[in-house]
C-alpha positions in Angstrom: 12.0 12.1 27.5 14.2 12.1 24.2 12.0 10.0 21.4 15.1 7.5 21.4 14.6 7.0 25.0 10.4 6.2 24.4 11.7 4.0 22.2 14.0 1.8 24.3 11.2 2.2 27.1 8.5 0.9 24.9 11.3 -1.9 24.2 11.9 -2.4 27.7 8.0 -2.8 28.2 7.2 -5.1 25.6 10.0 -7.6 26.4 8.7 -7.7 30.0 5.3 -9.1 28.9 7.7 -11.4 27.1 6.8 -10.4 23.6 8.4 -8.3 20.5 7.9 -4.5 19.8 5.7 -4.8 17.1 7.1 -2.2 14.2 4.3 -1.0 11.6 5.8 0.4 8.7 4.4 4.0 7.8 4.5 6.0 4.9 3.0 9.4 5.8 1.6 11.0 8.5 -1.9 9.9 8.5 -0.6 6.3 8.5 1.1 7.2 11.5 -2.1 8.5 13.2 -3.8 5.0 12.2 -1.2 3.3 13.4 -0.9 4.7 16.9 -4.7 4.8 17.5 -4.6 0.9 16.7 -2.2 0.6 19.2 0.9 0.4 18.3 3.8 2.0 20.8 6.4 2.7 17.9 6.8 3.1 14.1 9.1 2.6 11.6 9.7 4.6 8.4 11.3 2.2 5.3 13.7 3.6 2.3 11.4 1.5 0.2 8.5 3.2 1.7 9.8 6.9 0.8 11.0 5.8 -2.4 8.2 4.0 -3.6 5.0 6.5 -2.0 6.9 9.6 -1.8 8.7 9.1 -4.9 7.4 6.7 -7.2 10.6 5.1 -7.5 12.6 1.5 -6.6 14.2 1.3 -4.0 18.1 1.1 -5.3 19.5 4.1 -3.4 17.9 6.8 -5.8 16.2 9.0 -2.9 18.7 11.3 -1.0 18.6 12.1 2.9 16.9 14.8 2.3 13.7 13.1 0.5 13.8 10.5 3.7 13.8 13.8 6.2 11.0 15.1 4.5 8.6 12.2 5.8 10.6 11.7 9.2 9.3 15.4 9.4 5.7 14.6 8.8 5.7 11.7 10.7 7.0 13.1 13.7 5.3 15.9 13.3 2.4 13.8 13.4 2.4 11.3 16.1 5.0 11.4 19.4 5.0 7.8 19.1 9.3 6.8 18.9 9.9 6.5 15.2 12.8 3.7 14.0 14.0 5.4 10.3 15.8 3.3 7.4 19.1 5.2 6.9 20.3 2.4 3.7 23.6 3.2 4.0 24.2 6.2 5.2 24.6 8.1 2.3 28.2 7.7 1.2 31.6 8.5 3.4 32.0 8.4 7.3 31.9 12.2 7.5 28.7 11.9 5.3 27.4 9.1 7.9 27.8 11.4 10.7 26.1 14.5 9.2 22.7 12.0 8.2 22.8 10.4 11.9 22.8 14.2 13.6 19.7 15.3 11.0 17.3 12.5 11.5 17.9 12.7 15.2 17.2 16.6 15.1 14.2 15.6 12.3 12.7 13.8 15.7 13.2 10.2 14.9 14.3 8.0 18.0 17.0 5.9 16.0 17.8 4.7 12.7 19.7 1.5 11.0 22.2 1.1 8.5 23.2 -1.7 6.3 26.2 -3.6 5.2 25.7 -3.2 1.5 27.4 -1.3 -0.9 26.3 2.2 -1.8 24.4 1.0 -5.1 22.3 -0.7 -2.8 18.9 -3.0 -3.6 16.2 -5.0 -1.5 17.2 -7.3 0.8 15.4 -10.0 -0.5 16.3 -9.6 -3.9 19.9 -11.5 -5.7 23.2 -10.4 -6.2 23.6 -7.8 -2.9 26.8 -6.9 -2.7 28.5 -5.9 1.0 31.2 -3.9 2.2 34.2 -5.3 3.9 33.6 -5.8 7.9 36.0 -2.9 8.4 33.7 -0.2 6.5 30.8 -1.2 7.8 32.4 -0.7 11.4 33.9 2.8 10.0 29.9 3.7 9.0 28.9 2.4 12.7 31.9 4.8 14.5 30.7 7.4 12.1 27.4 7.4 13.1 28.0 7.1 16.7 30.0 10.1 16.4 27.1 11.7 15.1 24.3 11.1 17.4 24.0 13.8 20.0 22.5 12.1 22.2 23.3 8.7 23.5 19.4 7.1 23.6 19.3 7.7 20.2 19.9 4.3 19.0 22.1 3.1 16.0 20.9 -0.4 14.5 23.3 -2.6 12.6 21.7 -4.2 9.5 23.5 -6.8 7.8 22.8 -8.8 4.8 25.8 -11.3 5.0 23.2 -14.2 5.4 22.5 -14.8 1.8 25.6 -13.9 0.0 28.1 -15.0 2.8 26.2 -17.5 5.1 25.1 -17.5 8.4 28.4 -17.9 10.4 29.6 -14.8 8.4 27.0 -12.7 9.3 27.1 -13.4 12.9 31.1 -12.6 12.8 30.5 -9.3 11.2 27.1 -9.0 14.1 29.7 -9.4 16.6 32.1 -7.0 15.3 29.4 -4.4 14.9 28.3 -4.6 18.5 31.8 -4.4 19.5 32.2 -1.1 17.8 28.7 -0.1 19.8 26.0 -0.6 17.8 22.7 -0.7 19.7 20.9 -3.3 18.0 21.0 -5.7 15.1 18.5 -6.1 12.4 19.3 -9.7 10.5 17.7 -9.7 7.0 16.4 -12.3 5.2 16.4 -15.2 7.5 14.4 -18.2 6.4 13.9 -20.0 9.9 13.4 -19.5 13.4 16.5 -22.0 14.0 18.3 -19.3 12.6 16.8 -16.4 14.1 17.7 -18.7 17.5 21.4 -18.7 16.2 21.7 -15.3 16.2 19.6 -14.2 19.8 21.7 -17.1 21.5 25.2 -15.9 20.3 24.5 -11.7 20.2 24.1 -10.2 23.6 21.9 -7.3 22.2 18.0 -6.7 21.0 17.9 -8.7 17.5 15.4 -7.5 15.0 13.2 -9.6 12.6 12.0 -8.1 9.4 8.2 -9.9 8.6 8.1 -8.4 5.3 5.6 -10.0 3.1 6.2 -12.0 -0.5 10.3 -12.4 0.3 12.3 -14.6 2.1 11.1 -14.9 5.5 8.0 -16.3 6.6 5.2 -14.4 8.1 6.8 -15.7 11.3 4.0 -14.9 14.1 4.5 -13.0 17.2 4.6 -16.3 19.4 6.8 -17.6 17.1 9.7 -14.9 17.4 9.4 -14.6 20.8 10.1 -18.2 21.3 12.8 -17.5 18.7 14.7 -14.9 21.0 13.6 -11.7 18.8 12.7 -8.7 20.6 11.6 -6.4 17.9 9.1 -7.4 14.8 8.9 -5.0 12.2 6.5 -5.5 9.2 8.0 -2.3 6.6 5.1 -2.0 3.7 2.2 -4.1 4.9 -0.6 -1.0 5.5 1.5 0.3 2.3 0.6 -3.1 0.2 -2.8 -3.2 1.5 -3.5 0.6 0.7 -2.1 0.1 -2.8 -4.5 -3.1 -3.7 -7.5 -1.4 -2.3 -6.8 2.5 -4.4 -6.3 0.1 -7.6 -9.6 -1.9 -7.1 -11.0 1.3 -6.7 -9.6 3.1 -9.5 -10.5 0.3 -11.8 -14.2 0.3 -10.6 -14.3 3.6 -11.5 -13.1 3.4 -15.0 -15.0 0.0 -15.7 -18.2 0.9 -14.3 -18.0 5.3 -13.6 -19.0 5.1 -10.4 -17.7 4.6 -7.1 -21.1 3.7 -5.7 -20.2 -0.1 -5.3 -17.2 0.3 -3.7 -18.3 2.4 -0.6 -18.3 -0.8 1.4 -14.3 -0.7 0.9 -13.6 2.7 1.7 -12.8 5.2 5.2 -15.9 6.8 5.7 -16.0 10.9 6.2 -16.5 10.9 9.5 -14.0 8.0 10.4 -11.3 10.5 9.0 -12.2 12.8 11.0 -12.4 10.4 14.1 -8.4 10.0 13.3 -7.2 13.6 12.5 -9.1 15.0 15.5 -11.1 17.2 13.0 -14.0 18.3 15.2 -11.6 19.4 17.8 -9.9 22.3 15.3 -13.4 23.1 13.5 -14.4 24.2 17.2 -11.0 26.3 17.6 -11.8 28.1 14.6 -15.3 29.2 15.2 -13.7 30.2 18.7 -11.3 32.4 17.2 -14.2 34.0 14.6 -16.3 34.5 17.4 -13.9 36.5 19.5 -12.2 38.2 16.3 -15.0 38.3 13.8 -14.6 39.4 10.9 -15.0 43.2 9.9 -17.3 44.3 6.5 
């Protein structure tokens, strides 16, 4: 089974129980592991994610397709749970569109989305995004179609028409993109479930919701967006956020006080790692292998 296909199947299941596929966003490989053995039956790796924990940098389209393969990689490597990958916007011209869609799917991801914004790209929740016309976002969609080598690989359509063009807009240009043969749809930065209703009622494919925290959409529950239509519910940097808060509490413990004594209560004990990475399992495989090729003096 083709990870694209685990993902649509994982799709497939949720929506039968009548609920969303619930999308953690990871940012390495060991937040993959955590995030499978919670549960979870797909992940999702976000450009903000790479840029910011890989790379220490904003997200603006700075990191390259090269820096995102690099954790789709790890991940993947990782976990054979399906893995949804930001692709921003696809890193420049149709021909350049096609070549990233072939390498993630060959890096092992099962699909990918890409946006509606210009190159010089920014969050979606932040001010003054600026799109591309209808037509080149359709030209990126072809591209990347074009590119996939396999058909269960799936191509999402973001857009990000609802804020700078209004919600009519962006279901126009939704329509267009599934008309070209985009997968899915990933709507950013709605602000109600009326309008998350809108857009399941008038598209006749899987609409995403993105339950990022401290932006523009409310932390919409699972309930919610189901009644709302939504079939997939992705939260990008939320185990991101939280690990960040809890390293700098840490950290500043540390300096204040130089020790970390007090703060054991907050941190992953030794042997809960291990629980996670499966480390008992390759300690025994290597004294297997010293015991049948030990070492001579």
């Amino acid at each position: 089974m083709t990870p694209g296909s685990q993902f649509r199947q994982a799709l497939s299941s949720s929506l039968a129980q009548n609920t969303p596929l619930q999308l953690p966003g990871v940012i390495n490989a060991y937040s993959a592991i955590l995030a499978r053995d919670t549960g979870f039956q797909a992940l999702y790796l976000s450009g903000a994610g790479v840029a910011n924990a890989s790379y220490g940098i904003p997200d603006l389209g700075i990191t390259t397709l090269e820096n995102v393969l690099e954790d789709v990689r790890r991940i993947t490597s990782a976990t054979h749970l399906p893995l949804l990958v930001d692709a921003d916007t696809g890193w420049a011209s149709s021909h350049s569109v096609a070549h990233s869609i072939s390498e993630i799917e060959n890096a092992g991801a099962a699909g990918c989305h890409l946006e509606d914004q210009e190159e010089a790209k920014r969050c979606g929740h932040r001010p003054r995004k600026h799109l591309v016309s209808t037509t080149a976002m359709c030209d990126r969609l072809k591209a990347a179609l074009d590119g996939r080598d396999n058909d269960d690989f799936v191509i999402m359509a973001r857009t990000d028409a609802v804020a700078p063009e209004g919600l009519n807009a962006a279901l126009d240009r939704c329509h267009a993109y599934l008309e070209t043969g985009a997968d899915m749809i990933f709507c950013e930065a709605l602000e109600s479930l009326d309008d998350y209703r809108t857009f399941t009622k008038s598209l006749s494919a899987p609409v995403l919701a993105n339950i990022t925290e401290f932006g523009k959409t409310p932390l919409f529950t699972l309930q919610e967006l189901a009644s709302a239509g939504i079939a997939i519910a992705l939260y990008p940097l939320s185990g991101f956020r939280a690990m960040n808060q809890a390293a700098l509490n840490v950290f500043q413990q540390i300096r204040q006080h130089g020790t970390q004594a007090h703060v054991l209560d907050q941190m992953q004990t030794r042997e809960e790692l291990y629980q996670h990475l499966d480390y008992h399992r390759y300690e025994q495989e290597a004294d297997q292998l010293l015991t049948e090729n030990p070492p001579t003096s």
